[in-house]
C-alpha positions in Angstrom: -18.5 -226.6 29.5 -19.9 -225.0 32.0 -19.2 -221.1 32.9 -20.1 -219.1 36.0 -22.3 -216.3 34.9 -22.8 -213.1 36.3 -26.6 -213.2 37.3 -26.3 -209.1 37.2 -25.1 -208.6 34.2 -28.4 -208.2 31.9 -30.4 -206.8 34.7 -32.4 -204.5 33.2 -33.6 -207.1 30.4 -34.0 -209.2 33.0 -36.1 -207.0 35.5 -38.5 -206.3 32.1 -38.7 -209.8 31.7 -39.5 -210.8 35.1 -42.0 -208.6 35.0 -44.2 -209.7 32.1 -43.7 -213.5 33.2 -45.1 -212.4 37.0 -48.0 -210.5 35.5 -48.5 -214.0 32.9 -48.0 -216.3 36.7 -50.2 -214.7 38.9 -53.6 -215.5 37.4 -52.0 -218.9 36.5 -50.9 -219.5 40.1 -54.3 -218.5 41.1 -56.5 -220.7 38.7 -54.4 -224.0 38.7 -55.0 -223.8 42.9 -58.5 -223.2 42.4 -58.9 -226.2 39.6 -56.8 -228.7 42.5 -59.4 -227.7 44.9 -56.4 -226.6 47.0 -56.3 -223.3 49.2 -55.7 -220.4 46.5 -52.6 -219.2 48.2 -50.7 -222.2 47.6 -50.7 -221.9 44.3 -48.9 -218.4 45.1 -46.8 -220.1 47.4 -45.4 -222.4 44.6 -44.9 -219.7 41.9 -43.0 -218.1 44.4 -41.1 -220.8 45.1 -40.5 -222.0 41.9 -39.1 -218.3 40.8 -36.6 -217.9 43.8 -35.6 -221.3 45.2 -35.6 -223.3 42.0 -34.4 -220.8 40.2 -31.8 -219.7 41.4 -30.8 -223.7 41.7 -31.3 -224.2 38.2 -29.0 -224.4 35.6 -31.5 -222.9 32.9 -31.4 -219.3 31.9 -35.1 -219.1 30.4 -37.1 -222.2 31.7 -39.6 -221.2 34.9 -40.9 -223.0 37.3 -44.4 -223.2 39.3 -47.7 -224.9 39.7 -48.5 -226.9 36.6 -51.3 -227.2 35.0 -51.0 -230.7 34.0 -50.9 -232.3 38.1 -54.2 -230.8 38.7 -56.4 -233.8 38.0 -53.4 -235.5 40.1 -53.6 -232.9 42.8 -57.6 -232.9 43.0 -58.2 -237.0 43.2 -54.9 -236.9 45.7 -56.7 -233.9 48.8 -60.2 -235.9 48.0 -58.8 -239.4 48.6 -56.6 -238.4 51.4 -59.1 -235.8 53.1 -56.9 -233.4 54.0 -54.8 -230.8 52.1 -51.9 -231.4 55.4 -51.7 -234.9 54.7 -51.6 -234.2 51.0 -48.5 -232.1 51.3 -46.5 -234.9 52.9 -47.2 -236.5 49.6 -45.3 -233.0 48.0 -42.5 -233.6 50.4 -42.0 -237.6 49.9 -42.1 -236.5 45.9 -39.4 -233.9 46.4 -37.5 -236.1 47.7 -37.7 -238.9 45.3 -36.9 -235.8 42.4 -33.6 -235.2 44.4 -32.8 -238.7 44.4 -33.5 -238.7 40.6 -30.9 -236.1 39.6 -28.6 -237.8 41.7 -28.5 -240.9 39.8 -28.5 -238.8 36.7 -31.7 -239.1 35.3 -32.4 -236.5 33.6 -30.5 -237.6 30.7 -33.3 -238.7 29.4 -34.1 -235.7 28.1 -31.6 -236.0 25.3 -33.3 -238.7 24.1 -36.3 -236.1 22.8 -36.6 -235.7 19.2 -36.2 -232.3 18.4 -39.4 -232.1 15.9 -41.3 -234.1 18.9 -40.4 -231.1 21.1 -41.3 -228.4 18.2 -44.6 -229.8 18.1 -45.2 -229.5 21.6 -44.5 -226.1 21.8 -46.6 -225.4 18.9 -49.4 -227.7 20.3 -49.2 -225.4 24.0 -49.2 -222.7 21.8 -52.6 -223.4 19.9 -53.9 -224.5 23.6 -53.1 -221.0 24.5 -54.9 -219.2 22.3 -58.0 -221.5 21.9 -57.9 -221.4 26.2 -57.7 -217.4 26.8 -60.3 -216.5 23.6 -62.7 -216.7 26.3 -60.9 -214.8 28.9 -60.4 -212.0 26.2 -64.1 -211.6 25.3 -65.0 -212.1 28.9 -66.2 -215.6 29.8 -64.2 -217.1 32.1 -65.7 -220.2 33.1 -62.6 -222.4 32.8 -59.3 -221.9 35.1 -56.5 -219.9 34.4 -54.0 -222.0 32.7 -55.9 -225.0 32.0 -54.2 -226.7 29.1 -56.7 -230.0 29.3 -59.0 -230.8 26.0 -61.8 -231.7 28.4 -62.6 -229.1 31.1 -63.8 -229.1 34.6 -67.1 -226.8 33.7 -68.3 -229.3 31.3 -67.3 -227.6 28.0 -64.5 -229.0 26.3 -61.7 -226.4 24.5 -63.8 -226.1 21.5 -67.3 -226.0 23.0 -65.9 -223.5 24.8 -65.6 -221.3 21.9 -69.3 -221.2 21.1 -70.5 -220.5 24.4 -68.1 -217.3 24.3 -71.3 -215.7 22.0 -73.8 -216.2 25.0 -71.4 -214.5 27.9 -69.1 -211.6 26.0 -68.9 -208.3 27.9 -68.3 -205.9 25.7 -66.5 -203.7 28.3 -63.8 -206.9 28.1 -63.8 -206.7 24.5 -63.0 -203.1 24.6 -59.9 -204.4 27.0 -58.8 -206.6 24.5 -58.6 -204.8 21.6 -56.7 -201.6 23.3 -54.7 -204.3 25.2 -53.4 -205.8 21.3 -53.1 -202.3 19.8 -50.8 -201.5 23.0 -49.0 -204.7 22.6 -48.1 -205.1 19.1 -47.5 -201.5 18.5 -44.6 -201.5 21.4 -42.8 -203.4 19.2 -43.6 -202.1 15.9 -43.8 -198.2 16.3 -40.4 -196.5 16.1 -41.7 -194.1 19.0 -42.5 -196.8 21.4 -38.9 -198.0 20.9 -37.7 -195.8 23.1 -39.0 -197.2 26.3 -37.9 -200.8 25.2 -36.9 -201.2 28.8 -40.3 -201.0 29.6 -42.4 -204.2 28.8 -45.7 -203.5 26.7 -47.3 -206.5 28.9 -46.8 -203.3 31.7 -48.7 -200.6 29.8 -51.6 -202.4 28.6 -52.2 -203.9 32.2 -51.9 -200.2 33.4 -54.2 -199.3 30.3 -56.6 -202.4 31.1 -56.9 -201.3 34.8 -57.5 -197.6 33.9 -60.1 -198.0 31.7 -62.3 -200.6 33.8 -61.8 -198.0 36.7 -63.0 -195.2 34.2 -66.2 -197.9 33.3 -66.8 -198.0 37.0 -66.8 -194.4 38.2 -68.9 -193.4 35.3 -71.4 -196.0 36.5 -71.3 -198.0 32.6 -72.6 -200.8 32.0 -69.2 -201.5 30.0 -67.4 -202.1 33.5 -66.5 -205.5 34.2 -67.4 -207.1 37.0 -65.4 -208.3 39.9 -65.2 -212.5 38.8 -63.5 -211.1 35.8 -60.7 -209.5 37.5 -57.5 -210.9 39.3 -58.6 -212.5 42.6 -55.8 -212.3 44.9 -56.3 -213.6 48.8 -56.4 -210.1 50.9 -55.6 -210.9 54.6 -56.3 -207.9 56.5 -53.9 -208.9 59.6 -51.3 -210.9 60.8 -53.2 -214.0 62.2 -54.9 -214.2 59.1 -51.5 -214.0 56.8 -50.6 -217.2 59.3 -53.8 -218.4 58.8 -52.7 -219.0 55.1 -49.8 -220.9 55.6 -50.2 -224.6 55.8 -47.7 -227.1 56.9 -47.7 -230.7 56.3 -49.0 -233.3 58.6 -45.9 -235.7 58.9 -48.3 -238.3 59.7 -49.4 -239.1 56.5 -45.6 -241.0 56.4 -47.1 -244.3 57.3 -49.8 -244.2 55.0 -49.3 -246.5 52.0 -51.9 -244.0 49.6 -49.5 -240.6 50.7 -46.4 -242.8 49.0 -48.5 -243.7 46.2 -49.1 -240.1 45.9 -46.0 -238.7 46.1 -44.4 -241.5 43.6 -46.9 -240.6 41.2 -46.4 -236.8 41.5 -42.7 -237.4 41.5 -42.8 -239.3 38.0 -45.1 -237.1 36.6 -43.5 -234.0 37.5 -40.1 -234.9 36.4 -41.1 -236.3 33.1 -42.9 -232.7 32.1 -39.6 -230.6 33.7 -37.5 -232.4 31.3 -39.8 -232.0 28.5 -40.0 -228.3 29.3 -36.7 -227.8 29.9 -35.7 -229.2 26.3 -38.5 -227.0 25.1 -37.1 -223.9 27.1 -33.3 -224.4 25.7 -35.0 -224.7 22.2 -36.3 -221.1 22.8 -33.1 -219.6 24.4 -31.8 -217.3 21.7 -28.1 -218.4 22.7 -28.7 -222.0 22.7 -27.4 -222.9 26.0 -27.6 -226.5 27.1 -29.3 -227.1 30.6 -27.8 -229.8 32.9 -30.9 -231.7 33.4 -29.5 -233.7 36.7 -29.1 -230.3 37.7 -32.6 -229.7 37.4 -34.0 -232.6 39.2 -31.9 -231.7 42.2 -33.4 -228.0 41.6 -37.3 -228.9 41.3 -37.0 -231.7 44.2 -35.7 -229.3 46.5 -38.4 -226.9 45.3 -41.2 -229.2 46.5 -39.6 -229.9 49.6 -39.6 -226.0 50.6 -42.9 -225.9 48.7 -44.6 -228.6 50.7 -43.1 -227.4 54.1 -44.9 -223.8 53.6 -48.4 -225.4 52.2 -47.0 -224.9 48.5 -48.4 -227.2 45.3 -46.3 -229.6 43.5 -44.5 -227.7 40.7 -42.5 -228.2 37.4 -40.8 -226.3 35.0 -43.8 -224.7 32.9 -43.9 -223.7 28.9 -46.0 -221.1 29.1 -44.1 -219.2 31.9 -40.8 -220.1 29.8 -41.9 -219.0 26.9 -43.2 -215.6 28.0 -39.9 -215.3 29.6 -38.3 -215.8 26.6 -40.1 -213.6 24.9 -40.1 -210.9 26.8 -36.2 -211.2 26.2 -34.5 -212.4 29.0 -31.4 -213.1 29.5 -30.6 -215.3 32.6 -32.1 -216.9 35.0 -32.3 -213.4 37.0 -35.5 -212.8 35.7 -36.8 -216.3 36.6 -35.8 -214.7 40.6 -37.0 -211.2 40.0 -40.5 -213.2 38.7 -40.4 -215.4 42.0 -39.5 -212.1 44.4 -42.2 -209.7 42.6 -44.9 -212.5 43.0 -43.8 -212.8 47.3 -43.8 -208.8 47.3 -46.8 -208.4 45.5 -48.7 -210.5 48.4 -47.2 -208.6 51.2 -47.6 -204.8 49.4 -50.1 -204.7 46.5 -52.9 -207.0 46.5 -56.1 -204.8 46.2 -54.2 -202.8 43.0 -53.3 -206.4 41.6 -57.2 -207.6 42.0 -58.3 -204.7 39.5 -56.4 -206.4 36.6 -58.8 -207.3 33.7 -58.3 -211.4 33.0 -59.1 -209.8 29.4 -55.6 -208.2 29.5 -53.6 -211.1 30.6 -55.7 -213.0 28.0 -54.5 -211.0 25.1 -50.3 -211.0 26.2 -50.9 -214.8 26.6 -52.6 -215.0 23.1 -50.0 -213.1 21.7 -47.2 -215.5 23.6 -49.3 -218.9 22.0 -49.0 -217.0 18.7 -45.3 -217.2 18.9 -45.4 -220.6 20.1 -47.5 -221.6 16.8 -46.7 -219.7 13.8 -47.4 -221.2 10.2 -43.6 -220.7 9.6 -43.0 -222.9 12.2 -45.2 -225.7 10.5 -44.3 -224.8 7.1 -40.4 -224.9 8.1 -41.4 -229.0 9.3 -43.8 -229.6 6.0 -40.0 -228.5 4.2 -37.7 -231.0 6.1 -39.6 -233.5 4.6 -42.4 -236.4 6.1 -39.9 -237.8 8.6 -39.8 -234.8 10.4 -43.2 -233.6 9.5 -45.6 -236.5 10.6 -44.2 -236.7 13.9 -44.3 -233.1 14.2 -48.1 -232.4 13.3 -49.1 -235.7 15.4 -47.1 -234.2 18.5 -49.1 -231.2 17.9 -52.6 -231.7 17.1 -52.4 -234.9 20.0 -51.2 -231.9 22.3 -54.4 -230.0 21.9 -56.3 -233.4 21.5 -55.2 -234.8 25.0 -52.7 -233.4 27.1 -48.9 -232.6 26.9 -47.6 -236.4 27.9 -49.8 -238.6 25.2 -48.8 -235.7 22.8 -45.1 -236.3 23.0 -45.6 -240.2 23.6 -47.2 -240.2 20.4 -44.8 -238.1 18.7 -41.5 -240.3 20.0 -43.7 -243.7 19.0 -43.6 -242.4 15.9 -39.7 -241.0 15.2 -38.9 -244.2 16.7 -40.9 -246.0 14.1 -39.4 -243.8 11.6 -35.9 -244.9 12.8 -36.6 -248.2 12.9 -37.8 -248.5 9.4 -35.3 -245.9 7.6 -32.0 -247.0 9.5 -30.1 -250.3 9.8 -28.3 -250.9 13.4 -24.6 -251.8 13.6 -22.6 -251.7 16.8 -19.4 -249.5 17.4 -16.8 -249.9 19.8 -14.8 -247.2 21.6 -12.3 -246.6 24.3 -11.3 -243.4 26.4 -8.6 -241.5 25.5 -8.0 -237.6 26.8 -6.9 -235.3 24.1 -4.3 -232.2 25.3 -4.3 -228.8 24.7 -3.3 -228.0 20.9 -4.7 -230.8 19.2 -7.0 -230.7 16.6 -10.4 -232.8 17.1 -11.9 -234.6 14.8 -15.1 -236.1 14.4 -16.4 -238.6 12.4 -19.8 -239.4 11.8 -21.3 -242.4 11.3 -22.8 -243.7 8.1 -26.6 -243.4 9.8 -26.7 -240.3 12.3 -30.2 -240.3 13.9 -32.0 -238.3 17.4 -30.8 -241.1 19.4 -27.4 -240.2 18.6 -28.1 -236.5 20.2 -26.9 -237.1 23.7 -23.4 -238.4 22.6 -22.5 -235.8 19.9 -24.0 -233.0 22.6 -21.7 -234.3 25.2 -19.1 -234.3 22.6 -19.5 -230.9 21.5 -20.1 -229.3 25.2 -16.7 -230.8 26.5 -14.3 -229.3 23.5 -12.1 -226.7 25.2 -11.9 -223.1 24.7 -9.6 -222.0 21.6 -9.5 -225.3 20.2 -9.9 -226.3 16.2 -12.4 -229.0 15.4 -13.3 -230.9 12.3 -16.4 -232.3 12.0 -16.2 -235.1 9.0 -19.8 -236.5 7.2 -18.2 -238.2 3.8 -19.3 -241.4 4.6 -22.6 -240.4 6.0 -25.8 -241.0 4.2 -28.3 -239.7 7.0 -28.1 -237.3 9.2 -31.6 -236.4 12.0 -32.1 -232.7 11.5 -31.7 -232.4 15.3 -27.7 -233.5 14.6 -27.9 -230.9 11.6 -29.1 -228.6 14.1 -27.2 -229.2 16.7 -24.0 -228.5 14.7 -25.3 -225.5 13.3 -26.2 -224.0 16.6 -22.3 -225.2 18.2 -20.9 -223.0 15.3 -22.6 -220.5 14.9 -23.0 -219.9 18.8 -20.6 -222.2 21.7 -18.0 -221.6 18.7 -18.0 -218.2 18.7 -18.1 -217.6 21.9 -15.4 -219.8 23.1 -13.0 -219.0 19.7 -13.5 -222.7 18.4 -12.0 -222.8 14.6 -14.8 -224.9 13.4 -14.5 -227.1 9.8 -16.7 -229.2 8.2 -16.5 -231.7 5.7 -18.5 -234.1 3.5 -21.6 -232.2 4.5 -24.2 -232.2 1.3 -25.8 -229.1 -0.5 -28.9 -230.5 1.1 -28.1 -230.5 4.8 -27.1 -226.7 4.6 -23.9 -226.4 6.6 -21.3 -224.0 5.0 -17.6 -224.3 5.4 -16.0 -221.8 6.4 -13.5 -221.9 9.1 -10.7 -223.5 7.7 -8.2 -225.9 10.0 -4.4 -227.3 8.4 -4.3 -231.1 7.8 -1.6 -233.1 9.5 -0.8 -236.0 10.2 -3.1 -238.6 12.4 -3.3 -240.4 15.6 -6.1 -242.2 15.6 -8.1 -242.7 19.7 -11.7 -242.7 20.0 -13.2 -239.9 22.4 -15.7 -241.3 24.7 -19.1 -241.0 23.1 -21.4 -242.9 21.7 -21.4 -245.9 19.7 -22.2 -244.4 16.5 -19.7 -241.3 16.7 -15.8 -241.4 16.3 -13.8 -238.5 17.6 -10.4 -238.8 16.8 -7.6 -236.4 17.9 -4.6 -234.6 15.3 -1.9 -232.9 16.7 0.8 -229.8 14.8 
């Protein structure tokens, strides 16, 4: 169900939040331009873009959007092939377009179809990228971009390579960043003291901290200061014509070139398929569990490229590691997504030169610190527990993540559920039929003997569309397997959607080992058997007083 939300009512969690994810987007913004051999400003232009236009279209309270890191190679090949960076943004527009058209057939349901341990390994795959990526950046080497998430890199060096060559270009004065950077940042949390500025973000103070002490390094004339190509490098124009300058707009002509279509299909595809895998991602991190219409989101990103393209603006996509800063940082609507996308457009216009004496060494270490988070041991340990079903595809998602790139990571990881399904469940076909249930009426639902991921969609649909102050039973006797992502799925409608929207939830049948308690209890009376319309392996039926 959905329910209007007041996008003021968590503003100062939100303001905090929006503030570490701009200070984790602007270098991002910056290098992912840079690496698509693309004006550096348009990479500004589509952070901004994707914070206040598709985001405040959006339907997702944590997900952000922006320039991604995994169209560059896309991006670079497309403004070589097709000369010019105007042509190329009619490629951004036709793409746009084709995403609108995309949530408008509806789909982005094809996001339910992700395995939930497929999508756990991702994140904990971008998470290892993270750290292995900015270890460079936080002893001072930066010879890679700013949120480059490929195994292979532009300078030569792979991810791990990269590693080594850290011993032979380490400033120590970026070192000394670092290290007060982490003390600041995982003290803010810890220290009871600290706790009393919770509203402000640590991510704030050590940048503060990171700028004051390279300013200190400077003035004093040590050899400790770090030099300019380690700092933020923000475009400065010093007058109007040259803030015009900046702006590019797109060369319509490009319309009747068969290679611009090519283009823009190819962005288009690519684009939506890693916004839907993000977007799953980002609803996994949302402390409250709330579901994102992924139709929704189409509409939101292809509009986004359109307004991007038409100001000189890169291709964007909903991006993990702006989502899971921003979820991090503890946001709590989509308000901070905005306040990210309005402080990135005022920090342009107002602030650049104080914004190009931030240490990449401090940005480094919060980004470390968000990967971290992203890839705990817990997280593995918790998927070595569930058992190899859930574990294989999990660790193959992950290490093919950091292996490759984010899309062969999560091919590999569905190839292999789907294997799994295959060869632990027998198929049988259900039939259903329509039938609306009235206010009052107890719900029941009755799972299937074999319950697996593919089932997710119709048991989510199921679940989002029961009405406020309702009572549900939710029956497993004759079930034998259940997906963990149904398990969880139930577990997070109970103990969250239920209690939110006074749902008397029962469960019955459910074994020891699948860890769902009873607890709400709901009278038994007598039946009227209808099928709900879901899937062919779920039967809802409806019991009235």
């Amino acid at each position: 169900m959905t329910r209007k939300i007041n996008l003021f009512a968590n503003l100062k969690s939100d303001f905090a939040s929006g503030l570490v994810v701009f200070l984790v987007a602007l270098p991002l913004c910056l290098g992912i331009a840079m690496a698509s051999g693309a004006p550096l400003f348009s990479g500004i232009i589509s952070g901004i873009i994707g914070g206040i236009v598709v985001g405040y279209l959006s339907q997702s309270h944590i997900s952000v959007s922006g320039p991604a890191a995994g169209l560059t190679a896309i991006v670079l090949t497309a403004i070589t092939d097709l000369g010019a960076f105007d042509i190329f943004l009619s490629a951004v527009f036709i793409a746009g377009l084709i995403q609108l058209a995309l949530g408008f057939i509806k789909a982005g349901s094809i996001s339910n179809y992700f395995p939930t341990n497929v999508i756990e390994g991702m994140l904990a795959g971008i998470g290892i990228i993270i750290i292995l990526k900015q270890l460079p950046h936080a002893f001072g080497y930066d010879a890679d971009f700013e949120g480059d998430q490929s195994f292979s890199q532009v300078d030569g060096d792979n991810t791990l390579s990269s590693l080594f060559q850290v011993f032979n270009h380490f400033q120590l004065g970026a070192i000394i960043v670092t290290l007060v950077s982490l003390v600041i940042l995982i003290s803010w949390d810890k220290v009871a003291f600290f706790k009393k500025f919770k509203l402000v973000p640590g991510a704030l103070i050590a940048v503060i901290f990171g700028i004051v002490l390279n300013e200190i390094f400077i003035s004093t004339g040590s050899s400790l200061a770090i030099a300019k190509d380690h700092l933020v490098s923000l475009p400065v124009p010093t007058s109007i014509d040259e803030f015009k300058a900046i702006i590019v707009v797109p060369n319509f002509a490009g319309f009747t070139n068969p290679q611009v279509w090519t283009v823009g299909i190819t962005i288009a595809i690519v684009a939506s398929i890693e916004t839907l895998l993000c977007i799953e991602a980002s609803d996994r991190l949302d402390p409250q569990k709330r579901y994102t219409n992924t139709n929704v989101e189409l509409k939101a990103q292809g509009i986004g490229n359109i307004v991007s393209s038409l100001l000189g603006g890169l291709p964007m996509t909903s991006v993990v590691v702006r989502s899971s800063a921003n979820s991090n940082a503890g946001a709590k609507s989509k308000m901070s997504t905005i306040i990210h996308g309005v402080l990135l457009l005022l920090s342009v216009l107002i602030i650049p030169v104080v914004l190009n004496k931030i240490p990449l060494a401090t940005l480094a270490t919060i980004l470390i610190l968000v990967g971290y988070k992203l890839a705990k041991p817990s997280t593995i340990k918790h998927f070595w527990e569930k058992g190899k079903y859930q574990f294989v595809p999990f660790i193959a998602t992950m290490i093919a993540v950091v292996a490759t790139d984010l899309l062969k990571g999560v091919m590999l990881g569905i190839v292999i559920s789907v294997i799994f399904v295959l060869k632990g469940n027998l198929k049988r076909a259900y039939t259903f039929k329509k039938d609306e249930y009235a206010d009052g009426d107890i719900i029941h639902i009755d799972l299937a003997q074999e319950v697996s991921f593919l089932n997710k969609a119709a048991i989510k649909s199921t679940l989002s569309s029961i009405p406020e102050n309702s009572s549900v039973v939710i029956t497993a006797h004759d079930t034998v397997y259940i997906a963990h992502d149904i398990l969880d799925l139930i577990k997070e409608f109970k103990s969250t959607r239920a209690v939110d929207d006074n749902i008397k939830v029962k469960l019955k049948g459910f074994k020891k080992a699948y860890q769902l308690e009873n607890t709400d209890e709901v009278p038994n009376h007598v039946t009227i058997e209808h099928y709900y319309d879901v899937a062919k392996r779920v039967m809802v039926k409806k019991e009235v007083f």
